[in-house]
C-alpha positions in Angstrom: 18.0 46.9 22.0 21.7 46.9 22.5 21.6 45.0 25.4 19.4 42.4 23.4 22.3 42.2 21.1 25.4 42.0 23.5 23.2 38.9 24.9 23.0 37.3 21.5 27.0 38.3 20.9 27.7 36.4 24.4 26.1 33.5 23.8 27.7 30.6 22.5 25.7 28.0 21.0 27.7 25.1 22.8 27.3 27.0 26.3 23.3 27.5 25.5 23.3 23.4 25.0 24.8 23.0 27.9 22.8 25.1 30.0 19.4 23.7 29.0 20.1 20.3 27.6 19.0 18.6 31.2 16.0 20.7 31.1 14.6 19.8 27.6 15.7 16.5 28.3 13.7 16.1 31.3 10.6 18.4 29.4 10.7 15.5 26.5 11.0 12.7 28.9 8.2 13.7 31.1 6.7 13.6 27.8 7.2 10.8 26.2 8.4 8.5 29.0 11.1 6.8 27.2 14.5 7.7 27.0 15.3 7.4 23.4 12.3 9.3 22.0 13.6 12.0 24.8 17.0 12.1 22.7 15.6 12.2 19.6 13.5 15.3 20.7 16.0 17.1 22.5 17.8 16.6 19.8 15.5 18.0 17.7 15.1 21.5 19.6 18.9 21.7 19.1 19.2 21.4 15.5 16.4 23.5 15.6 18.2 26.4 17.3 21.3 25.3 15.8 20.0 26.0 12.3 18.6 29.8 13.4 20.8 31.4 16.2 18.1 33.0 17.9 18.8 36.0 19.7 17.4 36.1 23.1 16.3 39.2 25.2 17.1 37.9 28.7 17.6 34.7 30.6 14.5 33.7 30.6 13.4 34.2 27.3 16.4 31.5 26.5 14.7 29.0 29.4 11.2 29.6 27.9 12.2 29.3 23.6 13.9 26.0 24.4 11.2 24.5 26.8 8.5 25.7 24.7 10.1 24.3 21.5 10.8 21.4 23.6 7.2 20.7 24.2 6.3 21.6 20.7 8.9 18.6 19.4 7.2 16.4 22.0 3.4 16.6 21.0 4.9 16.9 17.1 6.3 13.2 17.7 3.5 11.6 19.6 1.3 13.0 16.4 3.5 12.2 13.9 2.3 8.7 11.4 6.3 7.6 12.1 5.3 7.0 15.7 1.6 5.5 15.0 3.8 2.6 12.6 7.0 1.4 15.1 6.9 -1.1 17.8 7.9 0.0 20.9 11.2 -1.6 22.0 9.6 -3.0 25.1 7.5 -5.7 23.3 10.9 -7.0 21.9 11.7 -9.2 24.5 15.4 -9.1 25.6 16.1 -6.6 23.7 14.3 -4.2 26.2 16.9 -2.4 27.9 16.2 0.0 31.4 14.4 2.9 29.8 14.1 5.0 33.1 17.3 6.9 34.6 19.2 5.8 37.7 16.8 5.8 40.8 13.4 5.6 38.7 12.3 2.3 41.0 10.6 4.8 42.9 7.5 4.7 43.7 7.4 8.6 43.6 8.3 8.2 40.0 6.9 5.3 38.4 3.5 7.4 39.9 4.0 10.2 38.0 5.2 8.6 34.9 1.8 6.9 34.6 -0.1 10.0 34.5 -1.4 10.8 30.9 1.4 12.9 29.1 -0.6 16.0 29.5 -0.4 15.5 33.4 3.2 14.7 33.7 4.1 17.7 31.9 2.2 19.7 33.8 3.4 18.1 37.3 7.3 18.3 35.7 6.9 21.8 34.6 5.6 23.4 37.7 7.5 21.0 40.2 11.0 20.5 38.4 11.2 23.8 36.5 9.6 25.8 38.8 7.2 27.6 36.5 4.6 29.6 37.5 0.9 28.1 35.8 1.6 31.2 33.5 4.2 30.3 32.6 3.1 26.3 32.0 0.6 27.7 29.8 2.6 29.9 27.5 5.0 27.0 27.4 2.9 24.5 26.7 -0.3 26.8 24.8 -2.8 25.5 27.2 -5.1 28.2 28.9 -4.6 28.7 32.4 -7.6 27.0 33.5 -7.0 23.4 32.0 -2.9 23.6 33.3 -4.6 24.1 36.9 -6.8 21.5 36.0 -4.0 18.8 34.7 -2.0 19.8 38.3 -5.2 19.4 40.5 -6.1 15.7 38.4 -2.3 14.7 38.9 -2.2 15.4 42.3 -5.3 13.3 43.2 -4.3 10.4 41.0 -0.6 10.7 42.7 -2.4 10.7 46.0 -4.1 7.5 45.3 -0.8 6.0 43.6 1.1 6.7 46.6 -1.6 6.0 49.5 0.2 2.9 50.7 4.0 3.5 50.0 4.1 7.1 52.2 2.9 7.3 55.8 2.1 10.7 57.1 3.8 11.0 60.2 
């Protein structure tokens, strides 16, 4: 219990940020596959810590609230009636700008960002932030079964994506 609260003492709000900004970042881009609806949600999970300091038991339970908010933020906005009614930027014409971050011509990542959200958060989860299915599915509420699932489908479809572009050697 102390210990509990000497971590909550420590921890600065602006440090927190810092520390897991690229992570939620990269949870709600996985997500939504656009950059601005990324901000917008990772700026969400902020305000939304911002307006409760949380106290946290360990380092880990700081990693898992703010990926697990961040995935609640990002299946909150593709729900929400705001997003049903806008026209995405993209069918503006010029005013499309690059929406991907520097080196996304890959082939690697163009694959995976055409998987269905459900996939990509899977594949980013348990390949970029090295969680354990377990933990994919107490971060993102799905059983156990279906994450394995979602990383078996991925895999296949990036298989097929990729078939041409990699040779085995």
């Amino acid at each position: 219990m102390n210990e509990e609260i000497k971590l909550a003492e420590s921890a600065d709000p602006g440090t927190l940020i810092q520390k897991y900004s690229s992570a939620v970042y990269r949870v709600a881009y996985s997500y939504t596959g656009n950059r601005h609806d990324a901000e917008d949600i990772m700026q969400e999970v902020f305000l939304r810590y911002l307006k409760k300091l949380r106290s946290f038991s360990s380092p880990e339970h700081e990693k898992a609230w703010f990926l697990r908010v961040a995935v609640n933020c990002s299946k909150s906005f593709h729900s929400s009636a705001w997003r049903r009614k806008i026209i995405p930027i993209e069918d503006c014409g010029d005013l499309a700008g690059d929406d991907e971050p520097n080196g996304s011509q890959l082939p690697v990542f163009e694959a995976v960002m055409s998987l269905p959200p459900k996939q990509r958060l899977c594949v980013h989860l348990y390949y970029y932030e090295d969680l354990s299915i377990k933990e994919i599915s107490e971060t993102s509420g799905m059983p156990e079964s279906t994450v394995k699932s979602h990383l078996f489908r991925a895999r296949a479809a990036l298989e097929q994506k990729l078939k041409g572009d990699y040779h085995v050697k």
